[in-house]
Every structure is written in structure tokens, then in C-alpha cells.
C-alpha positions as CSV (number, residue, x, y, z in Angstrom):
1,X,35.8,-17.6,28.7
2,X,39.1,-16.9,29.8
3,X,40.7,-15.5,27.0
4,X,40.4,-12.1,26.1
5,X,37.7,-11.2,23.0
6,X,38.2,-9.3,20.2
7,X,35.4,-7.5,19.6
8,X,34.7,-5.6,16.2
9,X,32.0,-2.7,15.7
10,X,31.2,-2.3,12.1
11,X,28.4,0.4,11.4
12,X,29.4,2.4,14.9
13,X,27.9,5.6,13.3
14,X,24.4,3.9,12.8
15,X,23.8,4.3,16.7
16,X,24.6,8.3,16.1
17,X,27.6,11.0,16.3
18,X,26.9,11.3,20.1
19,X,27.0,7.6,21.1
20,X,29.3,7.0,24.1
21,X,31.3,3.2,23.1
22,X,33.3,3.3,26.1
23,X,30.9,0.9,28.1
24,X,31.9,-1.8,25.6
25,X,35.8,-1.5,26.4
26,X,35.5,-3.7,29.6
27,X,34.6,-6.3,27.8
28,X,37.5,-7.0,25.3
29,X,40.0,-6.0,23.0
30,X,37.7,-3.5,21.1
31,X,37.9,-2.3,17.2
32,X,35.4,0.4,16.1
33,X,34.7,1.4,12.3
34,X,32.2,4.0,11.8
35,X,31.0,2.5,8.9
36,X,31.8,-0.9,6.7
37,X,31.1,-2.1,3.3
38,X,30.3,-5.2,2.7
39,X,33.5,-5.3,0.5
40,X,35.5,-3.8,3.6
41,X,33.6,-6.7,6.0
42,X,36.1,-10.0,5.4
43,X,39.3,-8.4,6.0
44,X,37.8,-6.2,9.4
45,X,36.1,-9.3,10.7
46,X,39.0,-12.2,10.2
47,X,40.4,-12.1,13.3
48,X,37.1,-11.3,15.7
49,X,35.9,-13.5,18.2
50,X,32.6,-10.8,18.5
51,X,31.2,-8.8,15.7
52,X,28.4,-6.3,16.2
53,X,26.8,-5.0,13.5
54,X,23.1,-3.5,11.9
55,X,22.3,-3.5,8.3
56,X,25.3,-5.8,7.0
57,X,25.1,-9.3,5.2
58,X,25.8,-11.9,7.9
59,X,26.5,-14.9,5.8
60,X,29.3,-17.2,3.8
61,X,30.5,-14.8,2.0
62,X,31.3,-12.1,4.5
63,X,31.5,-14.2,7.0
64,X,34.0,-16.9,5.5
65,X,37.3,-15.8,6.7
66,X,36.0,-15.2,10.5
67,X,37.8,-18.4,11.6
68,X,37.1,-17.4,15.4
69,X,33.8,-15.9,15.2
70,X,32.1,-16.8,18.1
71,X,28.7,-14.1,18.6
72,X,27.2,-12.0,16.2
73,X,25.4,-8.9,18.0
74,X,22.8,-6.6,16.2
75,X,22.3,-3.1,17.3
76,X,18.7,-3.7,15.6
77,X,15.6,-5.7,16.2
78,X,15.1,-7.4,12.2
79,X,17.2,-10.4,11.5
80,X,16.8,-10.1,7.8
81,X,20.2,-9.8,7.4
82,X,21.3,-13.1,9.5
83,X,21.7,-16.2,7.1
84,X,20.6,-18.2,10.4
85,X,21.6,-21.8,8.0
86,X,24.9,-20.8,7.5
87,X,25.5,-19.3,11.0
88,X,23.8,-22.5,12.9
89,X,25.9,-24.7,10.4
90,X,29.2,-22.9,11.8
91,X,28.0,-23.2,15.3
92,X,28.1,-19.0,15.7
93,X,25.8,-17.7,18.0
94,X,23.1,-14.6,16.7
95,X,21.4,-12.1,19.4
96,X,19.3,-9.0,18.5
97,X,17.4,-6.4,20.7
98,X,14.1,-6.6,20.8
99,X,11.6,-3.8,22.9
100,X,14.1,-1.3,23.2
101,X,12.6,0.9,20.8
102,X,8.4,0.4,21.8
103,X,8.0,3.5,22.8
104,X,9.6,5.5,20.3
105,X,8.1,4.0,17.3
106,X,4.9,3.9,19.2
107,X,5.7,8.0,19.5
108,X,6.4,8.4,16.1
109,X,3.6,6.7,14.4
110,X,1.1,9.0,16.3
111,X,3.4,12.4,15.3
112,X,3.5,11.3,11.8
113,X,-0.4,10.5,12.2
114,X,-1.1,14.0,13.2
115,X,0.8,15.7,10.4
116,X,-1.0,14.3,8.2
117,X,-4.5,14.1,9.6
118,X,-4.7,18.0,10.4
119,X,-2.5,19.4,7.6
120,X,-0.4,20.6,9.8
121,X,2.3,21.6,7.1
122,X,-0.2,23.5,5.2
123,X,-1.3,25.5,8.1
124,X,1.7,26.4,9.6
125,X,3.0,27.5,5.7
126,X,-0.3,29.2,6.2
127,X,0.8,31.1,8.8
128,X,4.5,31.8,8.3
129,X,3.9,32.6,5.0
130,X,2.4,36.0,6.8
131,X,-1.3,35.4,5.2
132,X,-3.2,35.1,8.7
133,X,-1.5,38.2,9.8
134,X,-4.1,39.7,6.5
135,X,-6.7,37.6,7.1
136,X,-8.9,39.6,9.1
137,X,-10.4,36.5,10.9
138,X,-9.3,34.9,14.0
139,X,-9.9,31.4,12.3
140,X,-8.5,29.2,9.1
141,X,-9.5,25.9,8.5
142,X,-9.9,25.5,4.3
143,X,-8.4,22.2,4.7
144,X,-10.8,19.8,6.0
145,X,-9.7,17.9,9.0
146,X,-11.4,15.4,11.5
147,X,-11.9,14.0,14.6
148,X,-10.0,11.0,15.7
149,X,-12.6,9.7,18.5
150,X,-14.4,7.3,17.0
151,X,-12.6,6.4,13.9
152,X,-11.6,2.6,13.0
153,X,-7.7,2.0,13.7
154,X,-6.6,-0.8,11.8
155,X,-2.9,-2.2,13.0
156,X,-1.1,-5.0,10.8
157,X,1.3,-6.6,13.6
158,X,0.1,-6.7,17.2
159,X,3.6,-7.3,18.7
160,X,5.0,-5.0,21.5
161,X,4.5,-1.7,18.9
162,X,1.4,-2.9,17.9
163,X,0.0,-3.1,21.0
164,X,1.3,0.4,22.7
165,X,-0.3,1.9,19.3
166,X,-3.3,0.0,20.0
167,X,-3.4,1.5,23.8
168,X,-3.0,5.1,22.4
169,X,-5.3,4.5,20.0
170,X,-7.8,3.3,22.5
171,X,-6.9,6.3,24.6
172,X,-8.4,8.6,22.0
173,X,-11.7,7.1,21.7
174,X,-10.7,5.0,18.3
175,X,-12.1,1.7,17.5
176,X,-9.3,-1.2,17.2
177,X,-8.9,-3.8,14.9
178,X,-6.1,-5.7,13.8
179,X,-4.9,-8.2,11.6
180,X,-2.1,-11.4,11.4
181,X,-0.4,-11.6,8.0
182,X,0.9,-15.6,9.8
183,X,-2.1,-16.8,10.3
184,X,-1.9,-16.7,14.2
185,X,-4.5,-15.6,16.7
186,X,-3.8,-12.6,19.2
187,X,-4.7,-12.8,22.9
188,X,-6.6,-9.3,22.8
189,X,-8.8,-7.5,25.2
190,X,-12.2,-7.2,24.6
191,X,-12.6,-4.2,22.6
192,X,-10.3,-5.4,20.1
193,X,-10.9,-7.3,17.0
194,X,-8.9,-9.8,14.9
195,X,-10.3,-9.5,11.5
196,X,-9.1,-10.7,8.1
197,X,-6.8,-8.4,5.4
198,X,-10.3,-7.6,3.5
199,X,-12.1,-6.3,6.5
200,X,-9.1,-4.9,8.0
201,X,-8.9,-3.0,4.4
202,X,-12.5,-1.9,4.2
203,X,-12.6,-0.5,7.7
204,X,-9.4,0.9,8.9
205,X,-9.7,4.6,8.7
206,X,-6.0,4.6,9.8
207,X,-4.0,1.7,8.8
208,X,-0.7,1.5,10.7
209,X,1.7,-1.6,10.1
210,X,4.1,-3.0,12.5
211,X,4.9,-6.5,11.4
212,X,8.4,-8.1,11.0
213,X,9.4,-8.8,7.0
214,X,8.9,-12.3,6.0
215,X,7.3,-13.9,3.0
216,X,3.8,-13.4,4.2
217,X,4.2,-9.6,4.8
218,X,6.6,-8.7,1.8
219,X,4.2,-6.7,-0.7
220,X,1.7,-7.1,0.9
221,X,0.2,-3.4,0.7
222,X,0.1,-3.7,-3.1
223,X,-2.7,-2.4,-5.5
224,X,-5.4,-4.6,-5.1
225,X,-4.9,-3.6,-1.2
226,X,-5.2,0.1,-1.8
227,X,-7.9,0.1,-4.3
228,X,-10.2,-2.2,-1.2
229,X,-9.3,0.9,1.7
230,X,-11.6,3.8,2.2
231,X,-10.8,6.9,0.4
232,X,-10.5,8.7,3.2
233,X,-7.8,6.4,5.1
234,X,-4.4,7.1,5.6
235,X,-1.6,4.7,5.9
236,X,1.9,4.6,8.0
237,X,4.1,2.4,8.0
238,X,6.9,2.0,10.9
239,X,8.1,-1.6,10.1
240,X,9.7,-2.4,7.1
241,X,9.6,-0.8,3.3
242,X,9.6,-3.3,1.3
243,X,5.7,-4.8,3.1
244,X,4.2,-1.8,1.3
245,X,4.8,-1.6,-2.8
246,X,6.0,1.8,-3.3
247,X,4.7,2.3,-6.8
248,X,1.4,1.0,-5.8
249,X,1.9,3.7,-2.9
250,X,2.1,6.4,-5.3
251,X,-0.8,5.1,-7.9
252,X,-2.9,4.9,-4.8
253,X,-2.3,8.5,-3.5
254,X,-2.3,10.4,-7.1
255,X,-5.2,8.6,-8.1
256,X,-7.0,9.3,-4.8
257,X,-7.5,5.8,-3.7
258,X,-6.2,6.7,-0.3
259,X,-5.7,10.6,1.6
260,X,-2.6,10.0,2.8
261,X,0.5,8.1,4.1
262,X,2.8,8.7,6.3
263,X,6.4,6.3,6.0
264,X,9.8,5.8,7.7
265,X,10.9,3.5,5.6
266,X,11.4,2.7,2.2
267,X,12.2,-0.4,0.1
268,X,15.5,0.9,-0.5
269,X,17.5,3.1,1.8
270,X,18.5,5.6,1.5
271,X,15.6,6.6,-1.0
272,X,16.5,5.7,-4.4
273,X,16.5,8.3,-6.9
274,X,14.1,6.9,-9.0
275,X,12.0,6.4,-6.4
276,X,8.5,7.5,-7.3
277,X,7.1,8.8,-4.2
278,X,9.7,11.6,-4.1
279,X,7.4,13.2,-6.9
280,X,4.8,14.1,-4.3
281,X,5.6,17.1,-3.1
282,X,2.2,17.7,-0.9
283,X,2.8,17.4,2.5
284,X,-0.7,16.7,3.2
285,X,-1.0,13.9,1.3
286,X,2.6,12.3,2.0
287,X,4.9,12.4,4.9
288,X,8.6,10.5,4.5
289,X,10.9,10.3,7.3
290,X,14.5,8.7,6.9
291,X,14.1,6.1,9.3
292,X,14.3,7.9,12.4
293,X,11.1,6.0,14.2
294,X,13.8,4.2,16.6
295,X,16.2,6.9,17.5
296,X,15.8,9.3,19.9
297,X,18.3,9.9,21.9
298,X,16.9,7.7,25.2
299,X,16.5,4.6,22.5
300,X,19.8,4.7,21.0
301,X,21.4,4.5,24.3
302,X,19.4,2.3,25.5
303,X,19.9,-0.3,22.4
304,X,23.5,-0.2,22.6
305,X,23.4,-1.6,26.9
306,X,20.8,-4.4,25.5
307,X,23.9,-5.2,22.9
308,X,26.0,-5.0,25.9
309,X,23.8,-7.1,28.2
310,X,23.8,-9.6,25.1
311,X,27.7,-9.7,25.3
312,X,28.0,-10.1,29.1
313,X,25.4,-12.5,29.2
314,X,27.5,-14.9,26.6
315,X,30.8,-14.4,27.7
316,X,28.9,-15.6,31.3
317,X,27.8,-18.9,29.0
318,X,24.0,-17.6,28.9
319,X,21.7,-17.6,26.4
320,X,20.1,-13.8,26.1
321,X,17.9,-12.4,23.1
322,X,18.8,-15.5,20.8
323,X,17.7,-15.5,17.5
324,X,20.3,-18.5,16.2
């Protein structure tokens, strides 16, 4: 393509304050917005030829008055956002980044694991709080904890994450089991099991999920779910908020179906208000991050070259992470 693109960032500020967007200015005539309504998103799209964006609406209605849109580029991995009818019907082109981010979430799922499992908020309270400096023991441990080696890891979603969790897991003596909400059957090693949502439920002493939202996975973690898990099992959740039902969430850890979760993300961010999980205070029964899973700094970075790469590789007439 000979003629030169304009290319339009629209939620620059998602990628962080310290992002570095000079590596996209060899590639066109480039507009960045630190942030975008979906109100704002007509008028700042209309004359783009390349729009990359995260969280936004890609469909008719923001869409409509892009008369040369050519690529639409997510800095993100989910395409829940993409109306891929309307997109394939105006012959525009959709590309995410997908693996950039294994690792980190893979990271995160075991540190939020840990909090929880060995009350580590409560101990180090404990401890700042200048108690153990009266305690006249060298040793505190009111809090029950446990041993990880030989516990039951139950993983909804053995994609890329899943499978790096699965490895960890592995690597500190836990049993692996795992479960498909689609229906498919996973190529696993040998000392893995594909089981169905009942057993997974019944067995999984940690239940982590790292499947894609889709009709089969929305809700799915609902009441009927918690009240089937051991009483003892915690829960995090890495994926997507909306596959775990937040006020089920809460029934089942008040009402001591479940010991503990740990999430990064929430049906609705940021966290609603209303939003009755912000009522648990205990830190050893609940652990919220604000959907931080996929961002170190090393991540970040390296999801905005994969955008790049996706760029390059169209203007070059190649197809590269596709998704429409």
C-alpha cells in the first residue's frame, strides 16, 4: 500500500503512563488519544485507514462514519468487543494479540494463590501491627494453612495460561485436572485429566479459570457450582468477570460454601458500587485486583510490538493474528 495510513490510537493510556508510542510513527500518519468514549469514537475515527483500540465497541454504530477503515488492531487478546458480522460485511480486517501475556497471568494467578492460601495479609498485619514483637514466641500460626503438594488443581481453559498454570502446578507436587466448557478434548500429558464440570467441582481444591467468554462460559461459576465445590477450595479467576456470578461469589464465601477467592476481574469494570463483593473486607477470604494480571511492565511492551507486527504485517498484504 502506497499511500500513506492514518492511523488512530484510541485508549493509548490503557497500555500505561510509561508506554513509549514512538515505534508506531514509522508506520503512518499517527493520532493518539489517551482515552475515547464511545460517544467521542465516530468523529476520531472518520477519517482512519487503522484504528487500534482495547475495550471499545467495534461495530455499526461506532464504526459507521469510518468510510476508509481498513484494519482494526486490539492491544488485547478477547474479541468480545469485535461485531465480526458487521466488520466481515464491510470487508475490514480484525487482528488481536494472543500469548503475549502467558506468563504474567500465569505469575499472577499463583501470587494471588499464595495470599490467600497462607493468610498472608493477616500475618504480615500480625506482625506490623507490633504484636509478635510481645509475643514471647518465635512462632505464629493461629490461622490454619496447608500444604500445596498434593492437593487437586482444577483449571477451567487449558489454552496457553492454562497450560503454564498446569506446569507450575505440576511443579509443586499438585494433582491436575481440567475441564472444557466447548465440549472439546485436550491433548494432555499423562498425568492430567479431562474431567466433566461436576467432578471438576467436587475435586478441585484450587479452582483456577482461564477460558475465553462465550455463551458456554458466561455464568457459569453460579450457585449450584459453588454449593458442589469442597469447602475448603479456593477459586481465582484470571479470565473474564462476567464467567463467575458475582453475587453467587459472595453467597458462597459468607456462607462458607467455599474458603476463598482470589479475582482480577469483575463483571463490570471498574468495580461497580453496588457491587457486593466489596463488602468483604477479609483478606483471607477475598483477594480483588484491578485487572492488572497482564501488565507488567515486560508484557505491556511487548503487546504493543505484537500490535505493531500486526500492522506491518498487513500493510505487507499478510494475514497475521486474524480474528476477522
Amino acid at each position: 500500500m502506497s499511500k500513506i495510513m492514518k492511523i488512530v490510537l484510541l485508549e493509548a493510556k490503557n497500555l500505561g503512563e510509561d508506554m513509549v508510542f514512538t515505534p508506531f510513527l514509522p508506520l503512518g500518519e499517527v493520532k493518539i488519544y489517551p482515552s475515547t468514549t464511545p460517544e467521542e469514537m465516530p468523529d476520531r475515527v472518520r477519517d482512519a485507514d487503522i484504528v487500534v483500540a482495547n475495550k471499545l465497541p467495534m461495530c455499526e454504530e461506532t464504526l459507521k462514519d469510518a468510510k476508509n477503515l481498513k484494519l482494526v488492531c486490539l492491544t488485547a487478546t478477547g474479541i468480545n468487543n469485535l461485531d465480526g458480522e458487521y466488520l466481515k460485511k464491510r470487508g475490514i480486517h480484525a487482528c488481536n494479540v494472543a500469548g503475549y501475556s502467558t506468563n504474567a497471568v500465569a505469575q499472577h494467578t499463583f501470587a494471588m494463590l499464595f495470599y490467600i492460601w497462607e493468610k498472608l495479609r493477616f500475618y504480615d498485619d500480625y506482625v506490623k501491627s507490633g504484636e509478635y514483637t510481645k509475643s514471647g514466641g518465635f512462632s505464629y500460626f493461629t490461622e490454619p494453612f496447608y500444604e500445596l503438594c498434593g492437593k487437586t488443581w482444577g483449571i477451567i481453559g487449558m489454552g496457553a495460561i492454562g497450560r503454564k498454570v498446569a506446569d507450575i502446578a505440576e511443579a509443586f507436587g499438585c494433582k491436575v485436572i481440567c475441564y472444557s466448557a466447548s465440549g472439546g478434548t485436550y491433548t494432555l500429558t499423562e498425568n492430567r485429566r479431562q474431567v466433566d464440570f461436576d467432578t471438576l467441582l467436587k475435586e478441585s481444591d484450587i479452582l483456577s479459570i482461564h477460558a475465553p467468554l462465550n455463551e458456554k462460559t458466561q455464568g457459569l461459576m453460579d450457585l449450584k457450582a459453588f454449593s458442589r465445590m469442597k469447602k475448603t477450595a479456593v477459586l481465582i479467576n484470571v479470565a473474564r468477570g462476567p464467567i463467575v456470578d458475582q453475587d453467587a461469589l459472595y453467597r458462597a464465601l459468607t456462607e462458607e460454601m467455599i474458603a476463598g477467592a482470589g479475582l482480577d476481574v469483575l463483571e463490570k469494570e471498574p468495580m461497580a458500587e453496588d457491587n457486593p463483593l466489596i463488602r468483604i473486607q477479609d483478606s483471607k477470604k477475598l483477594l480483588i485486583t484491578p485487572h492488572m494480571a497482564w501488565a507488567p511492565v515486560e508484557t505491556r511492551f511487548r503487546c504493543r510490538d505484537e500490535v505493531i507486527r500486526n500492522i506491518e504485517a498487513f500493510l505487507a498484504g499478510e494475514d497475521r493474528n486474524r480474528v476477522y
